[in-house]
N, C-alpha and C positions, 0 to 999 in steps of 0.2 A: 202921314197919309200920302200915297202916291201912286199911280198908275204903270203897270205892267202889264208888256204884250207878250204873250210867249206865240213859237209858232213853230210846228212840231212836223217835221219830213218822214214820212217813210216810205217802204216799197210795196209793205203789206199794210193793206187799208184797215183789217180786223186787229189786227196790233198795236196800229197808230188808235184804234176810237177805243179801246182797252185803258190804254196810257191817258188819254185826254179824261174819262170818265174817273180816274183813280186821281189826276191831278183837282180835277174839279170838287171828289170830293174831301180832300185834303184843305183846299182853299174855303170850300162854305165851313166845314169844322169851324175854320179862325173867324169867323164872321165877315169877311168879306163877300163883297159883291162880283158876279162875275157874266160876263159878257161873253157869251158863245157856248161851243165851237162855231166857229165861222169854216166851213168847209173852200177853201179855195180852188182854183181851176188845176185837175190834174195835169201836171207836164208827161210828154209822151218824147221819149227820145226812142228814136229809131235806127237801127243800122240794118244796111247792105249787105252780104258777103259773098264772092265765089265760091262757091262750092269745090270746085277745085281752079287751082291759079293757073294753069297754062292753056286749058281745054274748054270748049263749051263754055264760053261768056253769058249764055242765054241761062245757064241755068245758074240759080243764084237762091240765097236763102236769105229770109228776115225776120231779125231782132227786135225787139221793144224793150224799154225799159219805162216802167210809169213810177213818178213821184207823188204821192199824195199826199197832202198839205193839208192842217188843222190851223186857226186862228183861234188864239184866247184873250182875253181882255181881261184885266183882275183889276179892278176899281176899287179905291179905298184902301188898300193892301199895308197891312203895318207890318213890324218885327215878325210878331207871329206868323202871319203868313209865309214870309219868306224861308222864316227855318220853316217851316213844317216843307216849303217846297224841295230845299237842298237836302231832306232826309227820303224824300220820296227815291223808291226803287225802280228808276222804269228801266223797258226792255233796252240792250245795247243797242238794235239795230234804228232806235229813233234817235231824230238830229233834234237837237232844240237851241231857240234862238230866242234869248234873253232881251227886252229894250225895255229901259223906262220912260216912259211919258212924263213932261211936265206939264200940269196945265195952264 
């Protein structure tokens, strides 16, 4: 019995709660207990650009880029749970970040 956090990145937010709702229920099947989605603070990265480089400074265009962030907590997690998580099919464009807890 052991504690894992996963925590899952992506760009589109309808994709990322797709994946988390398919993880979650992949993890209750195994009888595990689970703790979230814990939704985290979206990052917002922002760029600048000239519009054109030599002319007109004043006019300028801008980018964003948003990351949006899932927290899970899976409590109690045995064997079973873990394969059933390494057979799960999620989208390519989520990042996931694996940590076990000890208590």
């Amino acid at each position: 019995m052991e504690r894992i956090r996963l925590k899952l990145k992506a760009y589109d937010h309808r994709v990322l709660d797709r994946s988390v709702a398919s993880i979650i229920d992949a993890v209750k099947r195994t009888g595990a207990a689970v703790r979230g989605p814990i939704p985290l603070p979206t990052n917002f990265k922002r760029y600048t650009v000239l519009r054109s480089p030599h002319v007109n400074k004043d006019s300028r265009e801008q980018f964003e880029i948003r990351v949006h962030t899932r927290m899970i907590d899976i409590v109690s997690a045995s064997g079973d749970t873990i394969d059933s998580l390494m057979k799960l099919d999620l989208a390519p464009e989520i990042e996931v970040e694996i940590r076990s807890m000890d208590k």
